[in-house]
C-alpha positions in Angstrom: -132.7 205.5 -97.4 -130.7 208.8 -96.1 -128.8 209.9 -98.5 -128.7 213.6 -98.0 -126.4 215.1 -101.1 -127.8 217.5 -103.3 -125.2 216.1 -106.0 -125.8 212.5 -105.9 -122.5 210.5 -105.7 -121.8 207.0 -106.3 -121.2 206.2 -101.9 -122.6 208.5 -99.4 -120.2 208.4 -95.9 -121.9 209.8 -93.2 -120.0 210.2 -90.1 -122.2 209.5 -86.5 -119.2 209.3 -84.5 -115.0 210.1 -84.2 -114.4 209.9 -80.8 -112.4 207.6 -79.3 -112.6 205.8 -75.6 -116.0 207.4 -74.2 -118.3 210.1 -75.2 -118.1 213.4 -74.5 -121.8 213.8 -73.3 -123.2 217.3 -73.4 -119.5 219.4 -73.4 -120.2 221.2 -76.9 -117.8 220.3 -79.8 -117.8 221.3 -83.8 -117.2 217.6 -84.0 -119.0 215.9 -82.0 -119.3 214.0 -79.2 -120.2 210.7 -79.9 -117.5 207.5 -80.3 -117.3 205.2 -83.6 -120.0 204.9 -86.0 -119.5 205.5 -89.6 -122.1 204.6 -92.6 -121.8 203.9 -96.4 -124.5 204.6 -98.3 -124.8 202.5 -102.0 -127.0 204.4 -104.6 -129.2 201.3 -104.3 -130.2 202.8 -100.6 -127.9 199.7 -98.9 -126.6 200.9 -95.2 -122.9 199.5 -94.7 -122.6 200.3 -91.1 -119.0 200.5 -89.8 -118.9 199.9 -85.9 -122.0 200.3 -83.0 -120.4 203.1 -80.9 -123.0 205.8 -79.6 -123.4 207.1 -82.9 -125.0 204.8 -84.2 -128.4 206.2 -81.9 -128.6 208.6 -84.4 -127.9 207.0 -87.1 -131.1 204.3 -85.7 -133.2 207.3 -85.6 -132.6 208.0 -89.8 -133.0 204.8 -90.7 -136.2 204.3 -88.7 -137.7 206.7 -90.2 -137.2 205.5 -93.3 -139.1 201.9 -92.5 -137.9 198.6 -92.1 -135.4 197.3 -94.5 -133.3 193.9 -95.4 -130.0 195.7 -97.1 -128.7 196.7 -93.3 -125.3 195.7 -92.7 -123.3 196.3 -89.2 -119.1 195.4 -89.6 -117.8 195.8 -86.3 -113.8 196.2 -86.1 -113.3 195.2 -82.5 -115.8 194.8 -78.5 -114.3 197.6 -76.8 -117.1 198.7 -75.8 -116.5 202.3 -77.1 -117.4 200.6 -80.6 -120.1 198.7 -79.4 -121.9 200.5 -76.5 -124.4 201.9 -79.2 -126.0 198.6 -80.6 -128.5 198.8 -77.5 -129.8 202.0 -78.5 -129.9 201.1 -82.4 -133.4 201.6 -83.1 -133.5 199.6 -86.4 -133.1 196.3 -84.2 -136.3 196.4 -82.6 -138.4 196.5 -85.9 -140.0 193.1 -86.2 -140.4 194.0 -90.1 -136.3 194.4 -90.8 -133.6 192.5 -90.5 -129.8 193.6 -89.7 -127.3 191.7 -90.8 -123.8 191.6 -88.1 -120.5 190.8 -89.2 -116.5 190.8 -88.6 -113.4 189.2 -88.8 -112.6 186.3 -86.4 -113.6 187.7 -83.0 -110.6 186.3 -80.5 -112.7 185.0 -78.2 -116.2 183.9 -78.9 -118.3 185.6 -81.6 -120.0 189.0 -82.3 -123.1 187.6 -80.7 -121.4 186.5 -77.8 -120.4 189.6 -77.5 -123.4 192.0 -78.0 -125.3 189.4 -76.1 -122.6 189.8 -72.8 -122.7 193.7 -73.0 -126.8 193.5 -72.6 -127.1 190.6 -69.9 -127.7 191.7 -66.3 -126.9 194.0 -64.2 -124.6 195.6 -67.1 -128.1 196.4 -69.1 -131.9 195.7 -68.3 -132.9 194.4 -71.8 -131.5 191.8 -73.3 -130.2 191.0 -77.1 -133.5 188.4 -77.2 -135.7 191.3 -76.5 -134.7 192.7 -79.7 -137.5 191.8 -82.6 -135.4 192.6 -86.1 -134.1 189.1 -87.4 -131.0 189.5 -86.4 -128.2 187.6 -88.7 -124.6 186.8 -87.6 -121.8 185.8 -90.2 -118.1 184.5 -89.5 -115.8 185.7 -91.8 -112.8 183.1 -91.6 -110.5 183.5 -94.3 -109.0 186.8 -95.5 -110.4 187.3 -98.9 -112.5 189.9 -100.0 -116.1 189.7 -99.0 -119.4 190.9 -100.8 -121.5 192.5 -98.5 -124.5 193.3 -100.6 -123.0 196.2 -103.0 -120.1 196.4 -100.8 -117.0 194.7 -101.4 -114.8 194.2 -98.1 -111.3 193.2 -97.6 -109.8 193.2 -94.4 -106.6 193.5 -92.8 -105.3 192.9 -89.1 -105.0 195.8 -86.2 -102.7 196.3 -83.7 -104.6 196.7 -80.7 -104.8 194.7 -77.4 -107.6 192.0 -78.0 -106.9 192.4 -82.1 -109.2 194.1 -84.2 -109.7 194.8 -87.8 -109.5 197.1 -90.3 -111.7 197.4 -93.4 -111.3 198.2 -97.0 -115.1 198.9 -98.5 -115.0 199.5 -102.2 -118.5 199.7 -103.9 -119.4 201.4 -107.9 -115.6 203.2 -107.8 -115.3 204.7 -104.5 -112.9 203.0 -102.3 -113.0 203.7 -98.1 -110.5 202.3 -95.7 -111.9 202.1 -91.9 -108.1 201.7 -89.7 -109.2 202.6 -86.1 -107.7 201.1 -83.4 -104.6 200.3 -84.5 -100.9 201.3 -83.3 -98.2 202.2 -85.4 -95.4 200.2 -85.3 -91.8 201.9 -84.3 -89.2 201.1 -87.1 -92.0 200.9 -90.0 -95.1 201.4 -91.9 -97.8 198.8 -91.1 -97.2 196.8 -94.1 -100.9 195.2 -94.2 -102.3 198.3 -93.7 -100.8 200.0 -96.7 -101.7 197.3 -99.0 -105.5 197.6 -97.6 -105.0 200.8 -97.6 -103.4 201.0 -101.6 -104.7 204.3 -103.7 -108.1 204.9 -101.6 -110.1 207.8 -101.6 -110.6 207.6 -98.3 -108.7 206.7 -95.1 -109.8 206.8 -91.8 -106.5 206.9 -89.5 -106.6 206.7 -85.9 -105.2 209.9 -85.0 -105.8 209.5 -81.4 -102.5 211.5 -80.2 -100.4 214.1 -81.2 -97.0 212.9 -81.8 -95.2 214.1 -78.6 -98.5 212.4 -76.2 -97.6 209.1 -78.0 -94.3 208.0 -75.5 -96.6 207.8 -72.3 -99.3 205.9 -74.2 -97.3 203.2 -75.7 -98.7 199.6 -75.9 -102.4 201.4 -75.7 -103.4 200.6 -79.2 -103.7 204.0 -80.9 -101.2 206.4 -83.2 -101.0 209.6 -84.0 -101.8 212.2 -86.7 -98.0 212.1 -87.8 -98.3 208.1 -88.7 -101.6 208.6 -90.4 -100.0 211.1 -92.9 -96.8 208.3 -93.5 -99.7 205.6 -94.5 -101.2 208.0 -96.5 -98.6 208.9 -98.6 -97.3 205.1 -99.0 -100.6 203.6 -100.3 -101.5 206.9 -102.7 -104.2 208.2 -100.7 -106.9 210.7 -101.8 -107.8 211.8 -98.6 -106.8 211.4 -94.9 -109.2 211.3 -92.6 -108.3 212.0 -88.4 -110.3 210.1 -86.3 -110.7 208.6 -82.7 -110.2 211.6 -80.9 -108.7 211.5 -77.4 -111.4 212.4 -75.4 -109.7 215.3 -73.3 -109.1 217.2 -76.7 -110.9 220.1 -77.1 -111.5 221.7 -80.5 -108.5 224.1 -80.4 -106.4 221.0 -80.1 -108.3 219.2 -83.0 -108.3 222.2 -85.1 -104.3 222.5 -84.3 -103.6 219.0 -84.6 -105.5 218.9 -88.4 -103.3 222.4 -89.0 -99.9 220.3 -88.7 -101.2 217.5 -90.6 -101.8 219.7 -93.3 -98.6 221.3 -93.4 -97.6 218.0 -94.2 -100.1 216.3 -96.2 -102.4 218.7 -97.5 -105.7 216.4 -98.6 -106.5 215.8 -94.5 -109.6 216.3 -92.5 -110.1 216.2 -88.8 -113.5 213.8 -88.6 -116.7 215.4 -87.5 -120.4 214.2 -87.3 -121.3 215.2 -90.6 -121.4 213.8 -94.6 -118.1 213.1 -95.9 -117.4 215.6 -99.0 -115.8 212.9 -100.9 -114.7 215.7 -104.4 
């Protein structure tokens, strides 16, 4: 168990990683280096895991500490490897004594394990997914309906992003978190599924990889802007918009600026860093 507030809240979300594409390695940054990993905490102790990017290291580190465990729960969105190039490192799926629990919408080709497997085979890495000792669990998730994930309930919605992906809606004891990473906004409207998923949250996380005016040479790539986030959130009735999936060449003045704008027009927004979520 990590939960770290003073003021115990219903859902703890601990953010291990916002950066988009790769990390930034040792460069310095107020927040952070690392690419996708994002954790919900029950007030059981249950670890909802949201994507296997380098932040999730850390993240293995917290919960090793803590023992072994059986209410361990990875939802990956996507394969790009930027959300899953941490799962090697995840220290948690070593322990003999725990099991981990790996799960996502219809993969488009193969599965997840497929998947995790191929990223560890050689020559890409020198240990492979048997060498890991945690019972491992895989689940399909083939129909759209909502999905209890121990105290988490998940719905789901499709992403626009080449290979598909998915977002996810995690609602668990009256806090409701939407994960949209990865996704591309669409030119002539709001992304319909993404609003209903999306529907009076507390929480969104928007990918906010470009600023507005970047956006016309990276069409087709898979990723908004800061602008789009701030339209979603004000069509589902959103508590709280979150930035994430920072382009890695943007340096904190430019994170700090682009969260400045944002504000001007939606004032409840945050620009993610590695740190607890203050969800009041």
């Amino acid at each position: 168990m990590i939960r770290h507030q003073e003021k115990e809240s219903p859902v703890e979300i601990h953010i291990f990683g916002a950066r988009g594409s790769l990390p930034l390695g040792s460069r310095p940054s107020v927040y952070g280096g690392n690419t996708p990993c994002v954790a919900c905490i029950a007030r059981s102790g249950a670890v909802l895991v949201l994507d296997a990017g380098t932040g999730i290291f850390k993240l293995g580190r917290e919960l090793a500490d803590a023992g072994p465990r059986d209410d361990l729960f990875l939802l990956l969105s996507h394969v790009h490897w930027d959300h899953i190039q941490g799962f090697p490192f995840f220290a948690p799926a070593y322990d003999p004594r725990g099991r981990l629990h790996i799960m996502g919408g219809p993969t488009a080709g193969g599965t997840w394990e497929q998947a995790l497997c191929g990223q560890m085979q050689h020559p890409y890495f020198p240990v492979p997914l048997s060498a890991l000792h945690a019972t491992l669990e895989f689940y399909a998730w083939p129909t759209p309906t909502r999905w209890p994930i121990g105290p988490f309930l998940v719905s789901r919605a499709p992403t626009n992003h080449p290979g598909g992906g998915f977002a996810y809606r995690v609602d668990c004891e009256g806090i409701s978190v939407v994960y949209a990473t990865d996704t591309e906004h669409f030119a002539s409207c709001t992304d319909a599924n993404l609003a209903t998923l999306a529907a009076g949250a507390d929480l969104l996380f928007y990918d906010s990889t470009y600023f507005p005016e970047e956006y016309d040479s990276h069409v087709g790539h898979g990723h908004s802007t800061w602008r789009q986030g701030v339209d979603l959130a004000r069509i589902a009735g959103v508590r709280r918009l979150v930035l994430f999936h920072h382009e890695p060449s943007h340096e904190d003045e430019s994170l700090a600026d682009m969260g400045n704008q944002a504000a001007r027009e939606f004032p409840n927004v945050w620009v993610a860093r590695e740190q607890i979520v203050d969800l009041a």
